[in-house]
VEXSEKE-398548 format. One line per field, with one value per atom (N, C-alpha, C): residue number from 1; residue in three letters; atom name; x, y, z. Coordinates in Angstrom, 1 decimal, always signed. Atoms other than C-alpha are relative to their C-alpha. Last residue first. Example, Ala and Ser with C-alpha at 12.3 -4.5 7.8 and 13.67 -1.06 7.14 Angstrom:
% VEXSEKE-398548
seq	2 2 2 1 1 1
type	SER SER SER ALA ALA ALA
atom	N CA C N CA C
px	-0.9 +13.7 -0.8 +0.9 +12.3 +0.9
py	-1.1 -1.1 +1.1 -1.2 -4.5 +1.2
pz	+0.0 +7.1 +0.8 +0.0 +7.8 +0.0
//
This chain:
% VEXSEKE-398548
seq	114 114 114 113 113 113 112 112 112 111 111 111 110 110 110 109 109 109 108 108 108 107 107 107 106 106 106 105 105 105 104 104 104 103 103 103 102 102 102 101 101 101 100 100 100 99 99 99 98 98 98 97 97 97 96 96 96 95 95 95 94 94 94 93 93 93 92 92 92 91 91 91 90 90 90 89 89 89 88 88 88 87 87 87 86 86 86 85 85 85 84 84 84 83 83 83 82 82 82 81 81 81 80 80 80 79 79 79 78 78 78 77 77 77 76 76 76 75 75 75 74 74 74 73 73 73 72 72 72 71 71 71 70 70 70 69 69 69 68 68 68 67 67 67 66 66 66 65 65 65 64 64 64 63 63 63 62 62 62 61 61 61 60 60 60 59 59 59 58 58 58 57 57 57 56 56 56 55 55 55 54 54 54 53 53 53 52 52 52 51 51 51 50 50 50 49 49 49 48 48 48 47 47 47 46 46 46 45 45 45 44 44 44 43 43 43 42 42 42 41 41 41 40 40 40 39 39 39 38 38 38 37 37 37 36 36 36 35 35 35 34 34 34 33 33 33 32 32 32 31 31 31 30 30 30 29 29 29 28 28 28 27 27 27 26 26 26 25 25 25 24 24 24 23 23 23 22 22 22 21 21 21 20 20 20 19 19 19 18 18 18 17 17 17 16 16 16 15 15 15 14 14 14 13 13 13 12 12 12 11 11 11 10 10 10 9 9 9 8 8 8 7 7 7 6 6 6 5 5 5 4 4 4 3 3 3 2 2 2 1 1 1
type	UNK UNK UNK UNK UNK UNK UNK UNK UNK UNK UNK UNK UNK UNK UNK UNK UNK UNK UNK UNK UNK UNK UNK UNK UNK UNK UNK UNK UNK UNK UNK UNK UNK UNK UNK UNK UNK UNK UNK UNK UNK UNK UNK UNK UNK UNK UNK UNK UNK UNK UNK UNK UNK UNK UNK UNK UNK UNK UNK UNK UNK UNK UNK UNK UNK UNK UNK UNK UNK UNK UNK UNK UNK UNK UNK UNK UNK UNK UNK UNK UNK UNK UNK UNK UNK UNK UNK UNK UNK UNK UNK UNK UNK UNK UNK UNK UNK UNK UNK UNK UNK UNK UNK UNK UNK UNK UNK UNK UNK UNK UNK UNK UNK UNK UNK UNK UNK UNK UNK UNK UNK UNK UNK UNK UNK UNK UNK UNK UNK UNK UNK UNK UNK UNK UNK UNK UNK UNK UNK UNK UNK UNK UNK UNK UNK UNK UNK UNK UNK UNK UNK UNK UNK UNK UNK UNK UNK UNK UNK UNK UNK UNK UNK UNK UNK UNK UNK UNK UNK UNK UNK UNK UNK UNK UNK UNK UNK UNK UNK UNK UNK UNK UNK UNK UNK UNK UNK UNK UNK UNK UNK UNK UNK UNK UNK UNK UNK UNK UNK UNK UNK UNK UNK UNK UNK UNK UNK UNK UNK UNK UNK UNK UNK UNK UNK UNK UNK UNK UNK UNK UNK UNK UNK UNK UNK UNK UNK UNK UNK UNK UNK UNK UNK UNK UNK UNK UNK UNK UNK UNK UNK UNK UNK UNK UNK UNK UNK UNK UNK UNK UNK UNK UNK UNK UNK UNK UNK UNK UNK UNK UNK UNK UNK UNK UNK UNK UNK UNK UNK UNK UNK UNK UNK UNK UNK UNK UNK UNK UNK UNK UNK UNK UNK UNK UNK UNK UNK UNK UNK UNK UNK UNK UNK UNK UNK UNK UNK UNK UNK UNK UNK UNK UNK UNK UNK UNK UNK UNK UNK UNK UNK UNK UNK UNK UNK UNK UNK UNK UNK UNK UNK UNK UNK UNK UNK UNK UNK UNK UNK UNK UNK UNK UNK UNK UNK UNK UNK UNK UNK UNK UNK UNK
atom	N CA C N CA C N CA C N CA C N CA C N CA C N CA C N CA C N CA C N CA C N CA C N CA C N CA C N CA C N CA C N CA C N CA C N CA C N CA C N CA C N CA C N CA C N CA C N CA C N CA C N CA C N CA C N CA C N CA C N CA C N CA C N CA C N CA C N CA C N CA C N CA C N CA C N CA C N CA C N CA C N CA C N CA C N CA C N CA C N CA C N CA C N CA C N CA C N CA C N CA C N CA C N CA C N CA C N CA C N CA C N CA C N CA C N CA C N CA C N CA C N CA C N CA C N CA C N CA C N CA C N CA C N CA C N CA C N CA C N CA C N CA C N CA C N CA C N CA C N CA C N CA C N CA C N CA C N CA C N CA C N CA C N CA C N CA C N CA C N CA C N CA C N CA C N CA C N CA C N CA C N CA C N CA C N CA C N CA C N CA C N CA C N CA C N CA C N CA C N CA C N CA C N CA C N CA C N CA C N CA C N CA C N CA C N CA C N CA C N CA C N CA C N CA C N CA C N CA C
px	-1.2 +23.4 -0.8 +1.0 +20.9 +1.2 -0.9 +21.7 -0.8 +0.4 +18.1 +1.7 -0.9 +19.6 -0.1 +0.7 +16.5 +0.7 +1.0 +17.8 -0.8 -0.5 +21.2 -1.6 -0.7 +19.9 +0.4 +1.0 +18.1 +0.3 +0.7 +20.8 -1.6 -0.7 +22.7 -0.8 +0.2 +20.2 +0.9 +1.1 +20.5 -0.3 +0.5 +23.7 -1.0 -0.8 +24.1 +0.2 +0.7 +21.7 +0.5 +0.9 +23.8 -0.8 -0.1 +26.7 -1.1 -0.2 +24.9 +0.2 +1.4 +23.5 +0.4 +0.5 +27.2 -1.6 +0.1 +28.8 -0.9 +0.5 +27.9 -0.1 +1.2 +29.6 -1.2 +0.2 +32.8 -1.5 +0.3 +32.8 -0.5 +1.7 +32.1 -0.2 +0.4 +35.0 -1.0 +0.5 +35.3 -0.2 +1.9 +37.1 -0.2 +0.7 +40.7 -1.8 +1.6 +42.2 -0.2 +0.9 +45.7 -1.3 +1.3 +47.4 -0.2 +0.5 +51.2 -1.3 -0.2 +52.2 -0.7 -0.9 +53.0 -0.7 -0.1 +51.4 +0.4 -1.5 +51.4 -0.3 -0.1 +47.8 +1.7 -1.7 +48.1 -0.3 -0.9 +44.9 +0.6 -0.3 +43.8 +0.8 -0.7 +41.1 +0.6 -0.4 +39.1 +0.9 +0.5 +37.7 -0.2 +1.2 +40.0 -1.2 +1.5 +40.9 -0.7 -0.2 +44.4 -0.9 +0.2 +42.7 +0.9 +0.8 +40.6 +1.1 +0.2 +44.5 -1.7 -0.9 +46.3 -1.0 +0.4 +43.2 +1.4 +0.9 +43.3 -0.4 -0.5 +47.4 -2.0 -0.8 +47.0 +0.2 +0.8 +44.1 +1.1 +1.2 +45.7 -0.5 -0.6 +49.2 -0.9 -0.4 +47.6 +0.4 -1.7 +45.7 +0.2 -0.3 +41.2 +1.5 -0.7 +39.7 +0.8 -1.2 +38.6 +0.9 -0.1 +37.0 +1.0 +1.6 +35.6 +0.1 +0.7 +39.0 -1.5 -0.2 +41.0 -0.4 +0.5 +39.3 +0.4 +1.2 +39.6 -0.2 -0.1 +43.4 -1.9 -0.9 +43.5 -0.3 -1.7 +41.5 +0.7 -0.5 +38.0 +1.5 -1.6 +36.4 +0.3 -0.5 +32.4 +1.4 +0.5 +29.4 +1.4 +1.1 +30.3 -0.9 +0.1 +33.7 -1.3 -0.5 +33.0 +0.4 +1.3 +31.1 +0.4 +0.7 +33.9 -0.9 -0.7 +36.3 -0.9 +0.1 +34.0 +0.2 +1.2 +33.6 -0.4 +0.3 +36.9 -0.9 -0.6 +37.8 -0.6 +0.2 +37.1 -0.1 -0.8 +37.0 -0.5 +0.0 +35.0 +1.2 +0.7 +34.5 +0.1 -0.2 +36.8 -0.4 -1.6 +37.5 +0.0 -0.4 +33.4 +1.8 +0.8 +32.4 +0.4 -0.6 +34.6 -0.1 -1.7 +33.3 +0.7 -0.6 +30.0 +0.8 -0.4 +30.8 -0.6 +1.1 +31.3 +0.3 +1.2 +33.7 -1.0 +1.3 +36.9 -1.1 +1.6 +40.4 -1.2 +1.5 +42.9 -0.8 -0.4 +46.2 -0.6 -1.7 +45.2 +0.5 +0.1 +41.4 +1.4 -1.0 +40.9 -0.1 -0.4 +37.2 +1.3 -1.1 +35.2 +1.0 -1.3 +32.1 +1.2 -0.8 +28.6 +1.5
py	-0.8 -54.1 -0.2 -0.7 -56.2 +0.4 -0.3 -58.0 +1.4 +1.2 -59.6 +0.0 +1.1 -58.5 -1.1 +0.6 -56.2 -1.2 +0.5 -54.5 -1.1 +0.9 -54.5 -0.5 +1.7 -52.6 -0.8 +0.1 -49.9 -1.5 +0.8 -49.3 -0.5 +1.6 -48.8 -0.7 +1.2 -46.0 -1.6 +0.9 -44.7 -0.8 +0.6 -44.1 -0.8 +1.3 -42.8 -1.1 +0.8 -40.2 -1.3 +0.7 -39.2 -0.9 +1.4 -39.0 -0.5 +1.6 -36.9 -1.1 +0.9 -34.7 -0.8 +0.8 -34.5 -0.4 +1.8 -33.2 -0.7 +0.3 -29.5 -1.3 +0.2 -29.8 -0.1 +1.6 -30.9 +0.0 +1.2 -27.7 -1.3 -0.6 -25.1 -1.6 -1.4 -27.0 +0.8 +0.3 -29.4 +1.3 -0.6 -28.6 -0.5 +0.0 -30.2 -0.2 +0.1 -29.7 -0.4 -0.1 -30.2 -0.1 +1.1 -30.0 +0.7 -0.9 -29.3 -0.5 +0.4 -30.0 +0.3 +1.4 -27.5 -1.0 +0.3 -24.9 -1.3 +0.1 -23.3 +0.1 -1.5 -24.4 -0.3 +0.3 -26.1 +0.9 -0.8 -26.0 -0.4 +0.3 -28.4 +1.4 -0.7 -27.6 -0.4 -0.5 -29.7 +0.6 +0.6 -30.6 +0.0 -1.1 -28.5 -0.2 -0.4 -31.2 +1.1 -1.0 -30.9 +0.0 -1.5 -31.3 +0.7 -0.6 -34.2 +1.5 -0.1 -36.0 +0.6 -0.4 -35.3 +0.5 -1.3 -36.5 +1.1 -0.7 -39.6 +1.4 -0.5 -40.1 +0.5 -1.2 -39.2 -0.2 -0.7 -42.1 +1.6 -0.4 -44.3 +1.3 -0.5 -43.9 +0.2 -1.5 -44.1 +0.0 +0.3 -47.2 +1.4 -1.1 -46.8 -0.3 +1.5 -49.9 +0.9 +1.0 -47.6 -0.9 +0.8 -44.5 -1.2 -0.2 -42.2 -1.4 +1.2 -43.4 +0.2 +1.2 -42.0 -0.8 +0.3 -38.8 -1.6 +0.2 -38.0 -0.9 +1.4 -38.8 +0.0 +1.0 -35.8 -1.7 +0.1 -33.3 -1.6 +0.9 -32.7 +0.0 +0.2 -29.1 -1.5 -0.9 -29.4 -0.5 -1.0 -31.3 +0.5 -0.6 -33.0 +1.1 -1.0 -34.1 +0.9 -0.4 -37.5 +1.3 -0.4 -37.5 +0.3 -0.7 -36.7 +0.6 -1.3 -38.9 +1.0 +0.3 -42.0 +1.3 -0.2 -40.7 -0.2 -1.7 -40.3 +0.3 -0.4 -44.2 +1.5 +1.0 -46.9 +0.7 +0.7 -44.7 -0.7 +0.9 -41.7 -1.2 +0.2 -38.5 -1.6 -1.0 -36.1 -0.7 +0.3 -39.4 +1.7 +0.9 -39.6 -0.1 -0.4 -36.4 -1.0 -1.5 -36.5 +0.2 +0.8 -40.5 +1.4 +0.5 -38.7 -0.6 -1.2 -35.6 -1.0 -0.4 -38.8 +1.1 -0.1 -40.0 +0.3 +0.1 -38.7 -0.4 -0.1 -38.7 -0.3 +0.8 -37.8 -0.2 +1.1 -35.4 -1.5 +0.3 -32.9 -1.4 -0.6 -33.0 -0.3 +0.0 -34.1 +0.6 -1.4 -34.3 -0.7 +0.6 -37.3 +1.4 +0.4 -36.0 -0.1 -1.1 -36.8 -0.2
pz	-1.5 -4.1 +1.3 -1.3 -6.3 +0.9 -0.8 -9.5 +0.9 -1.1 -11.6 +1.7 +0.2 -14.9 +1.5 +0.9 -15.2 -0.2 -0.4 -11.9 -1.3 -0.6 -13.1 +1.0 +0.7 -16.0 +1.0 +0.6 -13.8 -0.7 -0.6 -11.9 -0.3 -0.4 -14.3 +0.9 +1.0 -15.8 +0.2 -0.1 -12.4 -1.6 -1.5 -12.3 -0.4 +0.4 -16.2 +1.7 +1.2 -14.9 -1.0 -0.8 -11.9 -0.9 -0.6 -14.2 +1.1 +0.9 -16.6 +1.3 +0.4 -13.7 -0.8 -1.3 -12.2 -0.6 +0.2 -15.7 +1.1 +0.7 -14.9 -0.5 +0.3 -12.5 -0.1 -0.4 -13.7 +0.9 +0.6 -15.4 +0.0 +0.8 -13.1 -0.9 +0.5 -11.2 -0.9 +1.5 -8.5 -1.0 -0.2 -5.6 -1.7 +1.2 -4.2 -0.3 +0.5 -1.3 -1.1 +1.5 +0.0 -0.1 +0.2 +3.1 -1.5 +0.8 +4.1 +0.1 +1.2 +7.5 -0.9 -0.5 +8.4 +0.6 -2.0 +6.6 +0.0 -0.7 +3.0 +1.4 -1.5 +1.9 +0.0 -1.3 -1.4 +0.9 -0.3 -4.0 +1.3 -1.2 -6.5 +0.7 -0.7 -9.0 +1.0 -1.4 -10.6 +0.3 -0.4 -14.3 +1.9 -0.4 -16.1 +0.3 +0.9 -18.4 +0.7 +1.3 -16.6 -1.3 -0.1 -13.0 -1.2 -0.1 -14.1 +0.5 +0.7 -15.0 -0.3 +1.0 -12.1 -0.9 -0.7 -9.6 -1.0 +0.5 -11.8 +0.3 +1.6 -11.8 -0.3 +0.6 -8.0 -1.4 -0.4 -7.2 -0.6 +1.1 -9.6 +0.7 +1.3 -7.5 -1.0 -0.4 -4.0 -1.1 -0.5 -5.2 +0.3 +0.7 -5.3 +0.8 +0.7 -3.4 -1.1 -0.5 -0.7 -1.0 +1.1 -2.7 +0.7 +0.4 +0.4 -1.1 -0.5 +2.1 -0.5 +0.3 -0.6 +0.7 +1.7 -0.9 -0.1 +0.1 +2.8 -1.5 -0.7 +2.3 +0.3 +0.9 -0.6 +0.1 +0.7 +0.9 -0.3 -0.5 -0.3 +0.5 -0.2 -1.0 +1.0 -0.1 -1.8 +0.0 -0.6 -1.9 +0.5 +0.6 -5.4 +1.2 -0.4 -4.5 -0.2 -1.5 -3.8 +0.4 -0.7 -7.2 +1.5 +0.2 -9.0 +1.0 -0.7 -7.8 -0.4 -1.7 -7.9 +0.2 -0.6 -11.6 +1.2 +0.2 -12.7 +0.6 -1.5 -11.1 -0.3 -1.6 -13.5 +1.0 +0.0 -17.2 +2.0 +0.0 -18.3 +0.6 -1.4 -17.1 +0.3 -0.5 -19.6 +1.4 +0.2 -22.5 +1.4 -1.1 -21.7 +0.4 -1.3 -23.5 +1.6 -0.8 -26.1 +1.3 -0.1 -27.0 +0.7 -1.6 -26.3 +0.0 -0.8 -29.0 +1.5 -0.5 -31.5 +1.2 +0.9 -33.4 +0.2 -0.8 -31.6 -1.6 +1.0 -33.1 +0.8 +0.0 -30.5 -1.0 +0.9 -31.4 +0.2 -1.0 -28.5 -0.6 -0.8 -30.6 +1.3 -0.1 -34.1 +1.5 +0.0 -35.4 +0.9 -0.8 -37.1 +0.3 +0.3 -38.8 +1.0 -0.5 -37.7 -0.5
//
């Protein structure tokens, strides 16, 4: 396959593409924690405990300018915040279930056990 250009990125593959949207330490906690519906913000940080207040806002940042979630602002006192998943992200949830279980499949062959 050929090598393609994308927001001044080289990619060599469409799952190098595919993971630079889901991939990394933390996208995928966030994901899946929103997967039955609207979270707000401090919910989200105790679903993921070991997640900083400044990763958890540069990753909830950076899924909502891949267009990946949505955050919306209520005007009220105090403010709140939601954030939903969106057509897009998923769509990604069977992969990441399926990259789940295939871990947990290797950590079973590796003899590790949650």
């Amino acid at each position: 396959m050929k090598d393609f250009i994308y927001r001044s990125r080289v990619y060599y593959s469409p799952v190098e593409f595919a993971m630079a949207f889901i991939g990394g330490t933390w996208k995928m906690p966030v994901l899946l924690s929103l997967r039955n519906g609207p979270v707000r913000y401090g919910d989200l940080k105790n679903a993921i405990p070991h997640i900083s207040h400044k990763m958890l806002n540069t990753q909830l940042r950076e899924l909502e300018e891949k267009g990946m979630l949505t955050r919306h602002i209520y005007v009220e006192k105090p403010p709140r915040v939601e954030y939903r998943l969106t057509e897009r992200a998923e769509r990604a949830l069977p992969v990441i279930d399926a990259i789940g279980r295939y871990g947990m499949e290797l950590m079973g062959e590796e003899g590790i056990e949650l």
